[in-house]
ChimeraX commands (.cxc) that place a marker at each C-alpha (Angstrom):
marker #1 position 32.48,-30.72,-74.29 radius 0.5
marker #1 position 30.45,-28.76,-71.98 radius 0.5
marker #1 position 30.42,-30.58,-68.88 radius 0.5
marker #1 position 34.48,-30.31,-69.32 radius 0.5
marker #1 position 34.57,-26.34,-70.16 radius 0.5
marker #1 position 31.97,-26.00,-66.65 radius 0.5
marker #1 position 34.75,-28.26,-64.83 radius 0.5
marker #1 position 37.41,-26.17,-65.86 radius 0.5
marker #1 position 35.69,-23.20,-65.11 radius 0.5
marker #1 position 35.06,-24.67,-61.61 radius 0.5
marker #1 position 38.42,-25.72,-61.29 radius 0.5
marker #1 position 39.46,-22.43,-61.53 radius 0.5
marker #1 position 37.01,-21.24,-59.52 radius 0.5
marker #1 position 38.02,-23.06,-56.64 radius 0.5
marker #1 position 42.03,-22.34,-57.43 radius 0.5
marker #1 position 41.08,-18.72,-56.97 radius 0.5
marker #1 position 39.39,-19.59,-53.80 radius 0.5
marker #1 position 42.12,-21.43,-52.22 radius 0.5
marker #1 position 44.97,-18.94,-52.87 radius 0.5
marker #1 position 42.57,-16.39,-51.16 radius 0.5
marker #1 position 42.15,-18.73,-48.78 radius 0.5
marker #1 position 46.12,-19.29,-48.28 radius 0.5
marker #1 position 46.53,-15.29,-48.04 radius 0.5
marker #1 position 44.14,-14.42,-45.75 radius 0.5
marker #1 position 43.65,-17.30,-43.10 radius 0.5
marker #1 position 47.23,-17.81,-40.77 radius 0.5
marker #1 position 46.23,-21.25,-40.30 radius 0.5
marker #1 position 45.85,-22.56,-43.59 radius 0.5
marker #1 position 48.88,-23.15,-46.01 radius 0.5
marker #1 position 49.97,-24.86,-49.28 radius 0.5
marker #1 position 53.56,-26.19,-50.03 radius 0.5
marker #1 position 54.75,-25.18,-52.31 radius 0.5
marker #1 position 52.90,-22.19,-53.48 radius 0.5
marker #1 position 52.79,-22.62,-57.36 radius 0.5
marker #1 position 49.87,-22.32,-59.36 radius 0.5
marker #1 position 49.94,-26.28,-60.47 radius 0.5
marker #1 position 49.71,-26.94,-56.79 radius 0.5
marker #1 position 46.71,-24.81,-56.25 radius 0.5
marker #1 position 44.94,-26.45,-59.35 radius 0.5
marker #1 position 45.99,-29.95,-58.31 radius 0.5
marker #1 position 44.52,-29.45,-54.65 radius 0.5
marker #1 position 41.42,-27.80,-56.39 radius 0.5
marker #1 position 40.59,-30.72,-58.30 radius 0.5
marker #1 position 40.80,-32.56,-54.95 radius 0.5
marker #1 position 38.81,-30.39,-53.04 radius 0.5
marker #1 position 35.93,-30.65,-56.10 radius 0.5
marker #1 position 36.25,-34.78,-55.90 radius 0.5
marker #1 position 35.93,-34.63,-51.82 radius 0.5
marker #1 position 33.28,-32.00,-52.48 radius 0.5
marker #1 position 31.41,-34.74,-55.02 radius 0.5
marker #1 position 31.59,-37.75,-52.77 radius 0.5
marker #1 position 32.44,-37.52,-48.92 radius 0.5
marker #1 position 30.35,-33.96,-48.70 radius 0.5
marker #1 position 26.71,-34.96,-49.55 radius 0.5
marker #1 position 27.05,-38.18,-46.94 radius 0.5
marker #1 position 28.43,-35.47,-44.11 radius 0.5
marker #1 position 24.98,-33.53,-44.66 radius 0.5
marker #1 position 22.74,-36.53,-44.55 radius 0.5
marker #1 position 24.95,-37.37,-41.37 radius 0.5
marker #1 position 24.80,-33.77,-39.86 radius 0.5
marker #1 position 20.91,-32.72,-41.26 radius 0.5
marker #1 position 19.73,-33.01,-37.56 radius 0.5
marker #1 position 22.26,-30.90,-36.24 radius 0.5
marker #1 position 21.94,-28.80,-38.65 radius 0.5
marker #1 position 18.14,-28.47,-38.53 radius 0.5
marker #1 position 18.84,-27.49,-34.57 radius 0.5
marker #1 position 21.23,-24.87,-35.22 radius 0.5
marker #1 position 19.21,-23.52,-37.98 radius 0.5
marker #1 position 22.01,-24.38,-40.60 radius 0.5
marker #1 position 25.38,-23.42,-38.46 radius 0.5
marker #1 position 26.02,-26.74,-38.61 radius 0.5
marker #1 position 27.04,-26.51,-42.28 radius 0.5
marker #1 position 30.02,-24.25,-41.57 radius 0.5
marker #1 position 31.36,-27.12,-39.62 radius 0.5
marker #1 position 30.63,-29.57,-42.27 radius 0.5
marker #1 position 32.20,-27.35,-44.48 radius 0.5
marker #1 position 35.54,-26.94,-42.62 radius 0.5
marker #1 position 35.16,-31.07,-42.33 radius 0.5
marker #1 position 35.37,-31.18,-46.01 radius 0.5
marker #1 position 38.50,-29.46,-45.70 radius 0.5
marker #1 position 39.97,-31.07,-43.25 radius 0.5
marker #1 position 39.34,-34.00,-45.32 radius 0.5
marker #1 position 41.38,-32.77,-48.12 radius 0.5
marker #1 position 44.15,-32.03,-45.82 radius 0.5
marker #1 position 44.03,-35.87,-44.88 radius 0.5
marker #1 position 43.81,-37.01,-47.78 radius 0.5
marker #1 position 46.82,-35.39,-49.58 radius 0.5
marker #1 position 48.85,-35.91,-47.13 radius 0.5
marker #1 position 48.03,-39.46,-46.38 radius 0.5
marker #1 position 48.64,-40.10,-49.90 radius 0.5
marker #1 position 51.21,-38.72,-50.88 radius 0.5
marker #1 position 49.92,-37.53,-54.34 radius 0.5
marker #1 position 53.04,-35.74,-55.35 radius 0.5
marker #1 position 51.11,-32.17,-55.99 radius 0.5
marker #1 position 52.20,-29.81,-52.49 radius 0.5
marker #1 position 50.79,-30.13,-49.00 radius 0.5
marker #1 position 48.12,-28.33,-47.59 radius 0.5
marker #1 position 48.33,-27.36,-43.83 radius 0.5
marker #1 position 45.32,-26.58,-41.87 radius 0.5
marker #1 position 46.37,-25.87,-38.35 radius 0.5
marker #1 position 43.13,-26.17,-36.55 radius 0.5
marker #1 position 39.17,-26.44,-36.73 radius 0.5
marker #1 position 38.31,-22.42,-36.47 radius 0.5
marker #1 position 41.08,-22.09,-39.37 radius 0.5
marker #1 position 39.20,-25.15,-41.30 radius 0.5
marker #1 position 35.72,-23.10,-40.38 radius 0.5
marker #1 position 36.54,-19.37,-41.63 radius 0.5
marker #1 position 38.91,-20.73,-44.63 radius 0.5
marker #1 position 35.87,-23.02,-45.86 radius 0.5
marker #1 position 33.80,-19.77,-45.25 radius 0.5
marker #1 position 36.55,-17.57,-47.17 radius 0.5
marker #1 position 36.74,-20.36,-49.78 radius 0.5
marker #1 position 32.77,-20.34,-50.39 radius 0.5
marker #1 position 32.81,-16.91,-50.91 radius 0.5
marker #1 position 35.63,-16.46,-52.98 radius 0.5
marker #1 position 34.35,-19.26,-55.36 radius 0.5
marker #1 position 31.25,-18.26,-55.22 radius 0.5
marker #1 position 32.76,-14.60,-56.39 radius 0.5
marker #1 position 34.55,-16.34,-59.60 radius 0.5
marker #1 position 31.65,-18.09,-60.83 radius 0.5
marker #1 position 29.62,-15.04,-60.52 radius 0.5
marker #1 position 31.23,-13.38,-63.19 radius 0.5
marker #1 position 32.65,-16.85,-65.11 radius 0.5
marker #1 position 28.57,-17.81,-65.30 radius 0.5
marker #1 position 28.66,-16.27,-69.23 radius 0.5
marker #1 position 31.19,-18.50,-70.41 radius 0.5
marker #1 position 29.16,-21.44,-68.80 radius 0.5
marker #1 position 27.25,-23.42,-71.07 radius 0.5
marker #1 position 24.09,-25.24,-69.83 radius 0.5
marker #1 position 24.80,-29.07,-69.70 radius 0.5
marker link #1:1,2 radius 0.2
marker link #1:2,3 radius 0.2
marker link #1:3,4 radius 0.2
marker link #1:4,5 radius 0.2
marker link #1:5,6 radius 0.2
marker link #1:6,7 radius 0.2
marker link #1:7,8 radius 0.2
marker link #1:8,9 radius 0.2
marker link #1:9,10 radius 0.2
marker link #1:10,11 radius 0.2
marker link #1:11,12 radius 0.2
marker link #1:12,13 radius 0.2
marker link #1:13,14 radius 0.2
marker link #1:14,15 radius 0.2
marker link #1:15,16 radius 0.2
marker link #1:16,17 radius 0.2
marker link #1:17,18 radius 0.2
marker link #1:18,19 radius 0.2
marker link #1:19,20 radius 0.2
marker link #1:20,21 radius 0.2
marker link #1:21,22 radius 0.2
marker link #1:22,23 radius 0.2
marker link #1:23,24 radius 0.2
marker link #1:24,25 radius 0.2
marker link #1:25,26 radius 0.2
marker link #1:26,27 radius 0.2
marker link #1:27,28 radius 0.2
marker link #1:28,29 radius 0.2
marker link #1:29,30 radius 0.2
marker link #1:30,31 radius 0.2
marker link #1:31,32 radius 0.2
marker link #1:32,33 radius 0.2
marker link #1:33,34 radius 0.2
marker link #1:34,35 radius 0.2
marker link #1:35,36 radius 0.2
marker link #1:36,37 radius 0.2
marker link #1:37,38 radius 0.2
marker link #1:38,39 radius 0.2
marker link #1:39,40 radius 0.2
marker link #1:40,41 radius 0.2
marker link #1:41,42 radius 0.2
marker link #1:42,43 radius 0.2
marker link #1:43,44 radius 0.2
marker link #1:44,45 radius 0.2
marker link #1:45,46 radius 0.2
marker link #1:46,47 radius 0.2
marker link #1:47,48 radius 0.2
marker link #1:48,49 radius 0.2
marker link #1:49,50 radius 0.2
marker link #1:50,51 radius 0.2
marker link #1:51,52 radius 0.2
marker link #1:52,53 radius 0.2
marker link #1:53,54 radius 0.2
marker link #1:54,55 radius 0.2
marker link #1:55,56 radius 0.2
marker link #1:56,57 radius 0.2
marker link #1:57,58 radius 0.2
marker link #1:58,59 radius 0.2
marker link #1:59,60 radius 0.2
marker link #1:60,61 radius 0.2
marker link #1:61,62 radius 0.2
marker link #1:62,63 radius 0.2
marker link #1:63,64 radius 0.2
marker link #1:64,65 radius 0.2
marker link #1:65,66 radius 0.2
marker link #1:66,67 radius 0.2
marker link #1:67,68 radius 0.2
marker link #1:68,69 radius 0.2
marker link #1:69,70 radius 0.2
marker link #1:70,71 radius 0.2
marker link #1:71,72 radius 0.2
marker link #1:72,73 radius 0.2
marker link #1:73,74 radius 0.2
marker link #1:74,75 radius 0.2
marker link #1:75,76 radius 0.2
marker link #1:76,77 radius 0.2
marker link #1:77,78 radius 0.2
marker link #1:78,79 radius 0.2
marker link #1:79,80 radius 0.2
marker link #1:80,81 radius 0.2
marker link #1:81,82 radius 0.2
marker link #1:82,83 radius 0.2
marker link #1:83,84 radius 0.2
marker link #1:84,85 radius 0.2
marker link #1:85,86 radius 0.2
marker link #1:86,87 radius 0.2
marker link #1:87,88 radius 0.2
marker link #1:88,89 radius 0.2
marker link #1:89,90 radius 0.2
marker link #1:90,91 radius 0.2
marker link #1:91,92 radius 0.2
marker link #1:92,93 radius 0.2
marker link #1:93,94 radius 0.2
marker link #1:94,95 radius 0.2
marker link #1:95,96 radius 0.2
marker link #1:96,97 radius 0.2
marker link #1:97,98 radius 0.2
marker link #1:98,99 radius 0.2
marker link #1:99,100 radius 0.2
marker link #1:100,101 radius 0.2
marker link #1:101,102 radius 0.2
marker link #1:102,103 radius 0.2
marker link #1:103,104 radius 0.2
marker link #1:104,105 radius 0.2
marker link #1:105,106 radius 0.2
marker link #1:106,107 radius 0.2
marker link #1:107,108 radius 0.2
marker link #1:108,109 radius 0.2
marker link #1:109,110 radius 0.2
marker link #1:110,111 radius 0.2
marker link #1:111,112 radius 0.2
marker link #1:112,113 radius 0.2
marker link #1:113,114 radius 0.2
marker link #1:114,115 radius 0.2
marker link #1:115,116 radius 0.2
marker link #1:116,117 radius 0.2
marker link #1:117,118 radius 0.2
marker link #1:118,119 radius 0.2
marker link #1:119,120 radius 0.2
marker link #1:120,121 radius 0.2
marker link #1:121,122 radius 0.2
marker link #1:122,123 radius 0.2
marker link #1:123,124 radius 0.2
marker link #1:124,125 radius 0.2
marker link #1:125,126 radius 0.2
marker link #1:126,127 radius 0.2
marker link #1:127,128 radius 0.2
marker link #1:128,129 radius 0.2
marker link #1:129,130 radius 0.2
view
């Protein structure tokens, strides 16, 4: 029961993060804009996040190690990218999500960090430790 209250809480966390994301970067957008979209693609992002993520940064750790972690903004807008992909090559049903070019991918993964990172800030007293 925990584990599935911290998921929802991150689920919403990363929502938040995306319609912020949607608002503020040109290059990024969801169609259609409702909320079960946003929620849909969030649950995405956090199952891209979980798998394809940790085998980019075992991939990129050199690169990263040069550029004294700038590297991980790129992975970051990767993982995005790799959302985009994958909703649209599948066809899930739940809205398409647009991203328009790398730098977009970049400062909306940067935005989207941020954000999320915001949310869970001050959702961290309804978490429960697992």
């Amino acid at each position: 029961m925990r584990s599935l209250i911290n998921f929802a809480l991150n689920v919403f966390a990363i929502a938040v993060a995306l319609w912020a994301v949607v608002t503020v970067i040109p290059g990024i957008s969801i169609t259609p804009a409702e909320t079960g979209n946003f929620i849909a693609i969030a649950i995405v992002f956090i199952i891209i996040n979980a798998v394809v993520t940790p085998v980019l940064r075992i991939l990129g750790a050199p690169l990263t190690c040069l550029t004294l972690g700038l590297f991980s903004l790129v992975i970051n807008g990767a993982a995005l990218i790799i959302v985009e992909w994958t909703l649209n090559t599948f066809d899930l049903g739940i809205g398409r999500l647009v991203v328009n070019s790398w730098g977009s991918a970049i400062f909306g993964a940067i935005v989207l960090s941020l954000v999320s990172s915001l949310v869970n800030f001050f959702t961290s007293p309804l978490r429960k430790p697992v």
